[in-house]
N, CA, C and O of each residue as an XYZ file, in Angstrom:
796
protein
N      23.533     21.528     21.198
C      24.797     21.202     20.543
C      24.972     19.696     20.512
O      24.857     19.028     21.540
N      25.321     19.027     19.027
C      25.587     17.856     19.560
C      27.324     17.304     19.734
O      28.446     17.749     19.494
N      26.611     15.891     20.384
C      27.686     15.336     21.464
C      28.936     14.826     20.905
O      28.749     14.132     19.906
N      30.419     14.995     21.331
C      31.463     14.362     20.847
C      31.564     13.049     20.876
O      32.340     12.640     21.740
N      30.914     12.039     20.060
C      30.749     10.533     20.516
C      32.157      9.991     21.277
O      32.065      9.144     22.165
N      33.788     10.670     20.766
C      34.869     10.875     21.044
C      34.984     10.712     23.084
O      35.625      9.892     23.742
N      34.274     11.608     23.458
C      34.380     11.789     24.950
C      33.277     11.625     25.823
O      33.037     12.294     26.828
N      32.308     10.221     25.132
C      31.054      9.396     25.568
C      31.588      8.839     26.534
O      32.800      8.877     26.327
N      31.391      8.374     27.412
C      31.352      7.326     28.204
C      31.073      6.129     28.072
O      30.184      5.868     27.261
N      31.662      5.115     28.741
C      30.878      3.835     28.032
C      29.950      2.835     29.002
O      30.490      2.672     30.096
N      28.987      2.301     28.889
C      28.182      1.955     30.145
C      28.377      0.211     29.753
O      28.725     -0.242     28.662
N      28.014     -0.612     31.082
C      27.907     -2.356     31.108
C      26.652     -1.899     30.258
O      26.006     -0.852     30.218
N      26.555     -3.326     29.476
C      25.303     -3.518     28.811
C      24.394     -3.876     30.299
O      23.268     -3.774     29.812
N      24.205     -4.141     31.421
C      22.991     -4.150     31.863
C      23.815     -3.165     32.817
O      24.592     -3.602     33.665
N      23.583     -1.802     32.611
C      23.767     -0.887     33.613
C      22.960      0.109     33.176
O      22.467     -0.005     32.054
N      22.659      1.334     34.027
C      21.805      2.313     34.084
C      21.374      3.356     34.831
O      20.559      3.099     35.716
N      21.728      4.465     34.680
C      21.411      5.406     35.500
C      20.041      5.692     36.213
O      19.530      4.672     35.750
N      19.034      6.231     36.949
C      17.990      6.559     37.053
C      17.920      7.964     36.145
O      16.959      8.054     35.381
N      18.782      8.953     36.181
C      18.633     10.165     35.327
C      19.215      9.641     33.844
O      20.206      8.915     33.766
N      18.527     10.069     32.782
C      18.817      9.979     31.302
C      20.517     10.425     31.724
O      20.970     10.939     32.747
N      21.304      9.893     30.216
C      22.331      9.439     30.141
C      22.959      9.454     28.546
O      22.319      8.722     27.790
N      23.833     10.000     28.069
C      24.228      9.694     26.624
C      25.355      9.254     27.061
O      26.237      9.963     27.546
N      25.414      7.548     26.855
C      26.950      6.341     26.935
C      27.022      6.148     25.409
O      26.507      6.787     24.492
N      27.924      4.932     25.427
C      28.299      4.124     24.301
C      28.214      2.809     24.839
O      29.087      2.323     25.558
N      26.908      2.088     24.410
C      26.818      0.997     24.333
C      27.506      0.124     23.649
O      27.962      0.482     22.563
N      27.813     -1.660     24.286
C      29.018     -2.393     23.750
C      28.236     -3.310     22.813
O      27.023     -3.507     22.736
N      29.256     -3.817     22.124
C      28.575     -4.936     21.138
C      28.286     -6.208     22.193
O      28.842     -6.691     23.179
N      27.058     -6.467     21.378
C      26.730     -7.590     22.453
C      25.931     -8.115     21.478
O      25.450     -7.502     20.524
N      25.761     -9.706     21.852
C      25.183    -11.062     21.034
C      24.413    -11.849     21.953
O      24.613    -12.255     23.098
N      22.994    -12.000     20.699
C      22.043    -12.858     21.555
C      21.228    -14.180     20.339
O      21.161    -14.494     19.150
N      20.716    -14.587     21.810
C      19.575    -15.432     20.497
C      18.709    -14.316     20.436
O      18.626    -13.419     21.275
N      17.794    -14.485     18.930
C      16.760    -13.717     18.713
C      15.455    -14.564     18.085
O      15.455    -15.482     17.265
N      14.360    -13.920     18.769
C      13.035    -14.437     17.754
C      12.182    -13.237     17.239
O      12.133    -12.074     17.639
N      11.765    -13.643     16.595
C      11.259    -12.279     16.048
C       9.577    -12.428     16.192
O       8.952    -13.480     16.328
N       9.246    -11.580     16.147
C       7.378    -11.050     16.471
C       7.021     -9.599     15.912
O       7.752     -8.689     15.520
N       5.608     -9.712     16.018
C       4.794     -8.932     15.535
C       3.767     -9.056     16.091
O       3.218    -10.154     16.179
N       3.060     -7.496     16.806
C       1.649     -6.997     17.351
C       2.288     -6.101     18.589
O       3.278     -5.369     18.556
N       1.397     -6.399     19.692
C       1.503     -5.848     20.907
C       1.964     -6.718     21.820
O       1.675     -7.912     21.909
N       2.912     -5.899     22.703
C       3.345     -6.752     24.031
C       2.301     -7.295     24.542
O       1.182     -6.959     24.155
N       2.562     -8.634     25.913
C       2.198     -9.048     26.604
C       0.789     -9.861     26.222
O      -0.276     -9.741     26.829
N       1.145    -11.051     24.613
C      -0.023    -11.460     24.475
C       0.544    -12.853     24.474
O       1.731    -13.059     24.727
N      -0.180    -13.660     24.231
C       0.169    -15.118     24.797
C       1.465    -15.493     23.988
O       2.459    -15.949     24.553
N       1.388    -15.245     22.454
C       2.685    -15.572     21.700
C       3.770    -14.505     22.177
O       4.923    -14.611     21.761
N       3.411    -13.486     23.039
C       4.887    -12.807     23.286
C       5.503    -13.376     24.323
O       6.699    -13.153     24.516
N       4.601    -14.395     25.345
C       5.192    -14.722     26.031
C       6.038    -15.868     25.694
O       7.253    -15.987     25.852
N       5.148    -16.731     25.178
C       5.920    -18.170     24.562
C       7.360    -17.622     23.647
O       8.431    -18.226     23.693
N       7.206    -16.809     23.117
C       8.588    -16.896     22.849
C       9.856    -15.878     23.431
O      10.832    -15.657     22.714
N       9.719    -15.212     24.978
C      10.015    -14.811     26.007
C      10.630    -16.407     27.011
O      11.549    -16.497     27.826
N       9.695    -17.424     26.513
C       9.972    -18.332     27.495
C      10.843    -19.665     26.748
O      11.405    -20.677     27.167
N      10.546    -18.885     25.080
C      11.505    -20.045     24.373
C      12.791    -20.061     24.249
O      13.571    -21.006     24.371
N      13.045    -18.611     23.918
C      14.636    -17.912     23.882
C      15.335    -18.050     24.916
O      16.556    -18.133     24.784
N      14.656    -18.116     26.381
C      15.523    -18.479     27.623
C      15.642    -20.210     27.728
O      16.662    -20.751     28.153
N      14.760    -20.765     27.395
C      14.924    -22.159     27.090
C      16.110    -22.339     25.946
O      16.875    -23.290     26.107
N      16.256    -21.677     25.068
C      17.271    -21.825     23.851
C      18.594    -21.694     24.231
O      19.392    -22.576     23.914
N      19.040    -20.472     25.030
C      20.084    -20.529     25.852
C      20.262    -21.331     27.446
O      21.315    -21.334     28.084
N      19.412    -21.763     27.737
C      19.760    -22.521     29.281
C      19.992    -24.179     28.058
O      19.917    -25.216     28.718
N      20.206    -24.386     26.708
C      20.707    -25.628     26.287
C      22.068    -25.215     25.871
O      22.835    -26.173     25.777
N      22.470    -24.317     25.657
C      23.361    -24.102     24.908
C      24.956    -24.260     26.124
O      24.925    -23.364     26.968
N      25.903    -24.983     26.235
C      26.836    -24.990     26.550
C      27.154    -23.869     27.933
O      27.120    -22.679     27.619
N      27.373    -24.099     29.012
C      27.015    -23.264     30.036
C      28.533    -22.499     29.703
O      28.713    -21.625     30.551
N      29.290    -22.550     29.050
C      30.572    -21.417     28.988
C      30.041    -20.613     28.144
O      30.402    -19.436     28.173
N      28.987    -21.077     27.119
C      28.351    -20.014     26.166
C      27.365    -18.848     26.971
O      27.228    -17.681     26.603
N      26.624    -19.579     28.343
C      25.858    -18.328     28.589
C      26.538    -17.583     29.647
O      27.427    -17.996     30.392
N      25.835    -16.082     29.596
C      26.493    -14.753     30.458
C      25.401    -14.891     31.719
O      24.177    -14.818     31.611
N      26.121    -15.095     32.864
C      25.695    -15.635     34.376
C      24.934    -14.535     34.519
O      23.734    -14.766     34.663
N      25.296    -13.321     34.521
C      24.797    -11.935     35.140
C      23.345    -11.653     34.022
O      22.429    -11.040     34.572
N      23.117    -12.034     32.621
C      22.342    -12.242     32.065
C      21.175    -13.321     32.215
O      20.296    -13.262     31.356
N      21.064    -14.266     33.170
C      20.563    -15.487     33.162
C      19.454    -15.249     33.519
O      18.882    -16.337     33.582
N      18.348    -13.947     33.981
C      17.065    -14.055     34.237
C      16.558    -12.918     33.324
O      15.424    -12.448     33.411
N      17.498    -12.514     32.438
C      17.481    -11.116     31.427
C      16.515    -11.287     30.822
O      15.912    -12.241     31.312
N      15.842    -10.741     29.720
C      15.116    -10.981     28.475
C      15.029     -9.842     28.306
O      14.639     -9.064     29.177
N      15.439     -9.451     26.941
C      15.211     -8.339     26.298
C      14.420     -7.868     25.066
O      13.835     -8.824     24.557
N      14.204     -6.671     24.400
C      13.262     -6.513     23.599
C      13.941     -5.491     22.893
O      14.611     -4.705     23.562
N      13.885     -5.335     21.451
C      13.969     -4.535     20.369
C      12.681     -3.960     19.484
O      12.377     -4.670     18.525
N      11.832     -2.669     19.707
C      10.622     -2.335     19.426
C      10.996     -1.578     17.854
O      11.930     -0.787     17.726
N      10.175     -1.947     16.841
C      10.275     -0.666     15.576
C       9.119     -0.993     15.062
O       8.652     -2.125     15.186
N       8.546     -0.061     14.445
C       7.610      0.257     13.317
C       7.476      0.188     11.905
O       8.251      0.761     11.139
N       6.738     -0.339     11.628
C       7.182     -0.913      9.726
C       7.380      0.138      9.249
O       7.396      1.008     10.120
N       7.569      0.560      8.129
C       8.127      1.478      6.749
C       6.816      2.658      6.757
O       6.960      3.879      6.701
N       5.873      2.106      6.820
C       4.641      2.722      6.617
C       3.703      3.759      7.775
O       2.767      4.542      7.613
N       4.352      3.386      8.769
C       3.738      3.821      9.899
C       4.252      4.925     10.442
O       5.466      5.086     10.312
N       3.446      5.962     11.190
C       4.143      7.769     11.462
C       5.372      7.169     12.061
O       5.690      6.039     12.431
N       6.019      8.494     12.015
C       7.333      8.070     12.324
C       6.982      8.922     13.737
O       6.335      9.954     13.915
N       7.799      7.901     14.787
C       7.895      8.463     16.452
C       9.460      8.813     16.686
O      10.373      8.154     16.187
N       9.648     10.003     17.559
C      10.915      9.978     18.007
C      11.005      9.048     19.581
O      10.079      8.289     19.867
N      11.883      9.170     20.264
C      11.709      8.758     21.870
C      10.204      9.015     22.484
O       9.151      8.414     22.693
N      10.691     10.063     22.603
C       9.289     10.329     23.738
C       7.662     10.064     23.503
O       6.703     10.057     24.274
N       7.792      9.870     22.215
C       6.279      9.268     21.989
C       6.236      8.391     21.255
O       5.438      8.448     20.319
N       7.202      7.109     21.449
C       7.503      5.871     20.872
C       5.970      5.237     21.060
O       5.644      5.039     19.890
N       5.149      4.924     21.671
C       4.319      4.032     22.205
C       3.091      4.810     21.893
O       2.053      4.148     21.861
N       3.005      6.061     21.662
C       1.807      6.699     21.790
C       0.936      7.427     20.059
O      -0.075      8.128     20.088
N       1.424      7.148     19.188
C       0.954      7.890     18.245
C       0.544      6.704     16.945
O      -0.351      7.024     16.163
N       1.172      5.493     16.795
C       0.407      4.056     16.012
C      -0.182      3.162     16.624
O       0.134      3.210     17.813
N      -0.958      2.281     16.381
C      -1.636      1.568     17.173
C      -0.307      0.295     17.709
O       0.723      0.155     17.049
N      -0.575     -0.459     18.888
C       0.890     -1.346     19.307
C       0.446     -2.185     18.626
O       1.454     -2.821     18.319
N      -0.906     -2.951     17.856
C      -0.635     -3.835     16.404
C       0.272     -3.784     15.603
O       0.341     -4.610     14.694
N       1.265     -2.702     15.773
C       1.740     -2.212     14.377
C       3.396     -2.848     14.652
O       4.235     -3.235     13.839
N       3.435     -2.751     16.278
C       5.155     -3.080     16.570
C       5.945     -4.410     15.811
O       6.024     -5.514     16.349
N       6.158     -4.290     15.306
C       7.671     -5.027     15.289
C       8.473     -5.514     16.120
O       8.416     -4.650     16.995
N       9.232     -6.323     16.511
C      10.065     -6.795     17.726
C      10.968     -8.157     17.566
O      10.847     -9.173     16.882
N      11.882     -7.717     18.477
C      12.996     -9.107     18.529
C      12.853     -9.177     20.722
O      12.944     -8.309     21.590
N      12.614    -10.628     20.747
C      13.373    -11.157     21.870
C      14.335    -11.293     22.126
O      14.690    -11.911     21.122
N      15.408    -11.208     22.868
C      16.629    -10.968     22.761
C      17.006    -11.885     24.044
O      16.295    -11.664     25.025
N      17.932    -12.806     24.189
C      18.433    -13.287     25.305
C      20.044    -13.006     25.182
O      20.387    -13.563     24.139
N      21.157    -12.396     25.780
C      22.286    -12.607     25.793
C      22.900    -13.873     25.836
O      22.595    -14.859     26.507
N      24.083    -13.655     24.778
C      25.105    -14.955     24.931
C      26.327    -14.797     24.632
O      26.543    -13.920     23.797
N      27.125    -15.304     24.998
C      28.605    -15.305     24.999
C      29.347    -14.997     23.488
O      29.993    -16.016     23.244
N      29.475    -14.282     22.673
C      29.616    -13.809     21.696
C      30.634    -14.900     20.725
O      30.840    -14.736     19.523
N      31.108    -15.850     21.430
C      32.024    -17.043     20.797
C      31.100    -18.085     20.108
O      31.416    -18.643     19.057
N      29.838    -18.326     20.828
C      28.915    -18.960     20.738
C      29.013    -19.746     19.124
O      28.851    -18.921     18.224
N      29.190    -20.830     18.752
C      29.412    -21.311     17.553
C      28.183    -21.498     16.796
O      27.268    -21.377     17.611
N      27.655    -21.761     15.504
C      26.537    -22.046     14.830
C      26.477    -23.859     15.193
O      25.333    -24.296     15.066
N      27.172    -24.562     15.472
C      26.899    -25.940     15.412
C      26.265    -26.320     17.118
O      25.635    -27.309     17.491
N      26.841    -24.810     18.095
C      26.005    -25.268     19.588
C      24.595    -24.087     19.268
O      24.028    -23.914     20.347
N      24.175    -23.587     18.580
C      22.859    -22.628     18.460
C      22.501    -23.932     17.699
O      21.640    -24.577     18.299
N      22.856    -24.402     16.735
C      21.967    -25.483     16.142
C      21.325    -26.403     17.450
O      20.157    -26.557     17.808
N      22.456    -26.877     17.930
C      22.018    -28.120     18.943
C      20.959    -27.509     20.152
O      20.040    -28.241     20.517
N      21.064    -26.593     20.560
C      20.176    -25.859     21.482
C      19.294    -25.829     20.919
O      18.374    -26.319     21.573
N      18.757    -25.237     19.206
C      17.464    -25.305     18.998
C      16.690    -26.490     18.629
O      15.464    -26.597     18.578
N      17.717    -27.490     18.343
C      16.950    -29.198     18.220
C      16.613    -29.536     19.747
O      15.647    -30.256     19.999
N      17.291    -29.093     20.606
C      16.985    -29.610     22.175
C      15.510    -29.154     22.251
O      14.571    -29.927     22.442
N      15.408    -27.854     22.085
C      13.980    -26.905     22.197
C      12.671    -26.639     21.377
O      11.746    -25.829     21.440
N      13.129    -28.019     20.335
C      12.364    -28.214     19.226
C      11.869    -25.987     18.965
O      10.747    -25.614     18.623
N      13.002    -25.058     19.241
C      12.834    -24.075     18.261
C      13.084    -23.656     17.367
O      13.261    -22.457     17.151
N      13.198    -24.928     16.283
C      13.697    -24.966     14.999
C      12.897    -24.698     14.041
O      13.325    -24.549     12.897
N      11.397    -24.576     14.393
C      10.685    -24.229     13.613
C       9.758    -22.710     13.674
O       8.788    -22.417     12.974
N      10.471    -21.816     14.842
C      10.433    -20.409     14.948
C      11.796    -19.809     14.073
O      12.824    -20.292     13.600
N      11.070    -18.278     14.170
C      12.247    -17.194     13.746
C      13.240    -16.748     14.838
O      13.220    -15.780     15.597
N      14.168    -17.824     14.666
C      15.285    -18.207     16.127
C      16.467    -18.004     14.997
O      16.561    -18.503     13.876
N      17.416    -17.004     15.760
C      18.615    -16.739     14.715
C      19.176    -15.906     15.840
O      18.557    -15.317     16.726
N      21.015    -16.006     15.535
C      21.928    -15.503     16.482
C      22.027    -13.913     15.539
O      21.835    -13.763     14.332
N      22.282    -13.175     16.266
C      21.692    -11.467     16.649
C      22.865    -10.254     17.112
O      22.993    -10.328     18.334
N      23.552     -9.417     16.666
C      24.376     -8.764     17.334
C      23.771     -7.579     17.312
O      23.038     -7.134     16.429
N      24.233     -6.879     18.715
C      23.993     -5.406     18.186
C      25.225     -4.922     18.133
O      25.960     -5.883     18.359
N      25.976     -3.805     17.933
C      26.716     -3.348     17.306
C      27.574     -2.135     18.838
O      26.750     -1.910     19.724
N      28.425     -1.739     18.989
C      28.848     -0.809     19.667
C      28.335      0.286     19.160
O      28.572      0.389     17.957
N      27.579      1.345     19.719
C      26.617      2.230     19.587
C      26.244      3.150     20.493
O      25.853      2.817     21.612
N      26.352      4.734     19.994
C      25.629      5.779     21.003
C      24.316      5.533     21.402
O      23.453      4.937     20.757
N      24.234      5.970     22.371
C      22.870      5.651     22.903
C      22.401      6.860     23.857
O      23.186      7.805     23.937
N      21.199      6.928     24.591
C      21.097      8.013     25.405
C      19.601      6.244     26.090
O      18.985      5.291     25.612
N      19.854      6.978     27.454
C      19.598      5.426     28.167
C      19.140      5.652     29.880
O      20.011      6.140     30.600
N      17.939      5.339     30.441
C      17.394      5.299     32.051
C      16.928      4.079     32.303
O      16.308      3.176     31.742
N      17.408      4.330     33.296
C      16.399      3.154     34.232
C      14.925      3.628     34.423
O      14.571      4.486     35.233
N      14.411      3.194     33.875
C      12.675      2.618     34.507
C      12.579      1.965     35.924
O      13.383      1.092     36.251
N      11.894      2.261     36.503
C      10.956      1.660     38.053
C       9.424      1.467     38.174
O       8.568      2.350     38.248
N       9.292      0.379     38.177
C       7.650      0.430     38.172
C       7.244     -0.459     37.133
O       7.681     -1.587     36.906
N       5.804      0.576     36.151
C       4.943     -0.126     35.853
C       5.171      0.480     34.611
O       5.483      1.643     34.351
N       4.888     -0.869     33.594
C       5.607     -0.490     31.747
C       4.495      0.705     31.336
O       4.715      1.548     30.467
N       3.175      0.610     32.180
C       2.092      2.001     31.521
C       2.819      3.263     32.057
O       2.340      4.384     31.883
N       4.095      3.036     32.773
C       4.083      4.638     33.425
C       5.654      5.015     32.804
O       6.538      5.791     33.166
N       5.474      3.827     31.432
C       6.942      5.096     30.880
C       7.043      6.112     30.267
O       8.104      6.694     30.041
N       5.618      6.555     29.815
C       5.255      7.740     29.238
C       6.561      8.722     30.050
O       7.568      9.109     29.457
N       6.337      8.921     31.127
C       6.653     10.216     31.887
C       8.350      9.770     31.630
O       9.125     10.629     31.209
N       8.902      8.157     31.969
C      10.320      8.464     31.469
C      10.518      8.510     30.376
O      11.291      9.467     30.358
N      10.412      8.182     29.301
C      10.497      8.170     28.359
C      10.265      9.539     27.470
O      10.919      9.713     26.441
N       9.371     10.422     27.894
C       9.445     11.979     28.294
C      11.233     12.602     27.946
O      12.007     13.103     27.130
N      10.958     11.881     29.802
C      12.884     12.897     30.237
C      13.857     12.016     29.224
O      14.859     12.582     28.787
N      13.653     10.977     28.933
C      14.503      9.841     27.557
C      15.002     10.887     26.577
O      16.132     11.337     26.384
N      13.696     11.173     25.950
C      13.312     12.313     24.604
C      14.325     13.593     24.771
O      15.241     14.021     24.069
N      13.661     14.074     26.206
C      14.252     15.783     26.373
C      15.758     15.525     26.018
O      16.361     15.987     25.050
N      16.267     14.660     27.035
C      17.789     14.556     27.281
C      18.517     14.454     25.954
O      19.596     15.045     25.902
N      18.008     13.643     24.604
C      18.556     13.586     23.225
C      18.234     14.480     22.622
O      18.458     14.346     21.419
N      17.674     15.617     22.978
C      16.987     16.777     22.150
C      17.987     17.885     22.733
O      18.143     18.964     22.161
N      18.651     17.539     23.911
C      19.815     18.522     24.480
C      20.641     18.560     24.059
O      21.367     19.553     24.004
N      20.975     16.863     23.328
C      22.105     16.592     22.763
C      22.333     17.298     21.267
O      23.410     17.563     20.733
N      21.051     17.510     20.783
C      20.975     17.820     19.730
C      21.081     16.362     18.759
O      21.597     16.323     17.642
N      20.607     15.474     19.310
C      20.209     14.243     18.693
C      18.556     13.809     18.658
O      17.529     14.372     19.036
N      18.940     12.137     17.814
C      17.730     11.963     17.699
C      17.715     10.251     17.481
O      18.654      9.620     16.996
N      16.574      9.732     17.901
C      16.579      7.987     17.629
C      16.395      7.682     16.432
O      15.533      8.126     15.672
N      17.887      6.260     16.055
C      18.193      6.178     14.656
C      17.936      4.911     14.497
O      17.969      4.451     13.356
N      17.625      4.072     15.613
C      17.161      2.619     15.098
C      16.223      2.124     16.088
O      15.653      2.895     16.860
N      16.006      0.635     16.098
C      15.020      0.393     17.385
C      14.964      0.690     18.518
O      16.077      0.579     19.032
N      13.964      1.133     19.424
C      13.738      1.218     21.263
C      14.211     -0.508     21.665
O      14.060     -1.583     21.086
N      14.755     -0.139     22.779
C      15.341     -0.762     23.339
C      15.011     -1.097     24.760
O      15.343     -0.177     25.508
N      14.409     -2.218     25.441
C      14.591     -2.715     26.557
C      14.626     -3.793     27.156
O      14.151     -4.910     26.952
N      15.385     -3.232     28.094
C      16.598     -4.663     28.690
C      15.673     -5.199     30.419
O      15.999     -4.751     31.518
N      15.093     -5.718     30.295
C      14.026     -6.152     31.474
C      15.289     -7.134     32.842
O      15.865     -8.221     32.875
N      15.203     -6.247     33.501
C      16.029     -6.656     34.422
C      15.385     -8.221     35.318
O      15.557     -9.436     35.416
N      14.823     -7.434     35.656
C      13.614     -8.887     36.270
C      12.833     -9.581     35.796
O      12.032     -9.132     34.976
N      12.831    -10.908     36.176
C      11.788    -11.629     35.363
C      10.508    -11.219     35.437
O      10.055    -10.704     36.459
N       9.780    -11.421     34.307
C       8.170    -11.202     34.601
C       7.388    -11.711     33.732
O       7.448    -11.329     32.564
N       6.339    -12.851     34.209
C       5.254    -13.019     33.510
C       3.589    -12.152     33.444
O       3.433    -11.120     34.097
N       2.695    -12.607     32.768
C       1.815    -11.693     32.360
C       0.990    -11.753     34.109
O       0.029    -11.001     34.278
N       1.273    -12.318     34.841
C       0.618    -11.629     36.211
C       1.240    -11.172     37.353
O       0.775    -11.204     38.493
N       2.694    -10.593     36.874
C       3.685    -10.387     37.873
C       3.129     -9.043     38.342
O       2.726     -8.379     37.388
N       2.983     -8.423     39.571
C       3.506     -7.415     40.029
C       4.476     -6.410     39.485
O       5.662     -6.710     39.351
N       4.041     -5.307     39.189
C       4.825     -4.473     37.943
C       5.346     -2.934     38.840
O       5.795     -1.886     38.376
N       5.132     -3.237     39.924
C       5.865     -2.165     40.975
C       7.403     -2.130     41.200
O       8.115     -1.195     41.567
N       7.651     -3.150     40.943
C       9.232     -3.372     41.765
C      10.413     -3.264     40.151
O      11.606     -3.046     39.939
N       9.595     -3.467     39.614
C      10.232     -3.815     38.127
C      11.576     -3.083     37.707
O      11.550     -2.006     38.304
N      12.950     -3.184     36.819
C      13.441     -2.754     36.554
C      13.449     -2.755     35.502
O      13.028     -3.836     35.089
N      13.921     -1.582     34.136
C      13.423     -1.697     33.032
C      14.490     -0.555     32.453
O      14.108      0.602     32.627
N      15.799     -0.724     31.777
C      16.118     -0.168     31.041
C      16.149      0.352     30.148
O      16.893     -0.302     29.418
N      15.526      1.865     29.232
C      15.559      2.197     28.400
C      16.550      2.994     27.596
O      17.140      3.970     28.058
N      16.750      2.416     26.047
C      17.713      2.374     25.610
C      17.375      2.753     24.266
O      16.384      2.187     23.805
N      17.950      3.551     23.557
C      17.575      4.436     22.039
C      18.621      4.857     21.450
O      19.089      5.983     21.618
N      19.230      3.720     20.471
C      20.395      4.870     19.244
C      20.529      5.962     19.167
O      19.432      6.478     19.379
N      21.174      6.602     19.000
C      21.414      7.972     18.982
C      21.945      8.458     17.862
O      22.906      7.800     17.463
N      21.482      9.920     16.839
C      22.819      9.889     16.271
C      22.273     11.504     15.701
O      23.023     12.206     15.023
């Protein structure tokens, strides 16, 4: 049966259950860069490390404190490519194929004349650097623990739980990387929110 969006719940943008979850995610605003291929290759990092550089210039009333070691990610698939629901987001096109936004949170007041000046500070004026909202939105949403190869299995219970709802994912995968991490971090301790439109 599906869900009364009416009597959703509503979750913090960095909050998360360990058991799947159908909330209502809040509108929230970031810098964004945009990419293409597979995670964790040298250009995903550089611009993982530019977007947090873009906001640590920007006016410290503009950035969100509780956000300050965040980095986030928006995953989709071009026009052309099988279509995945949740649970086998990662497993059925090749990850050449992803699509993606970096995402850093920011204070939603944030003006175009201090995003300008932040990206002349960061000489990232000559990337795909642009201010980004997402929208207040159903969602169905877990916490991850561990290691990004072992979300198969959550991402699994992700799937089941919107298939209870009698829903289904209506725009990009979503995750909100709690902890920092570069390409030789330790991937045990990790926190990793997953997050999927709903509708």
């Amino acid at each position: 049966m599906s869900a009364d969006p009416t009597t959703v719940p509503r979750t913090p943008h960095l909050g998360a259950a360990d058991e799947p979850e159908l909330v209502r995610a809040p509108h929230t605003t970031f810098v964004s860069i945009r990419g293409r291929g597979r995670p964790g290759t040298e250009a995903f990092y550089r611009k993982k490390e530019l977007v947090r550089a873009i906001v640590g210039a920007l006016p410290p009333a503009r950035q969100v404190a509780e956000a300050a070691d965040v980095v986030e990610l928006l995953y989709w698939y071009p026009g052309d490519a099988v279509p995945v629901g949740i649970a086998d987001f990662y497993w059925v096109n090749p990850l050449d194929m992803l699509e993606y936004r970096v995402l850093a949170q920011i204070d939603p007041s944030t003006t175009g004349q201090e995003f300008g000046a932040a990206l002349r500070a960061t000489h990232g004026d000559g990337e795909q650097v642009e201010l980004f909202d997402l929208p207040d939105r159903l969602v169905v949403q877990v916490m991850h623990h561990g290691r990004f190869a072992d979300e198969i299995d959550t991402l699994a219970r992700l799937g089941a739980s919107a298939a209870g709802h009698g829903l289904r994912r209506v725009g990009a995968h979503h995750e909100i990387h709690l902890d920092p991490f570069t390409a030789s971090t330790p991937q045990e301790q990790l926190r990793t929110i997953l997050r999927d439109p709903v509708g």
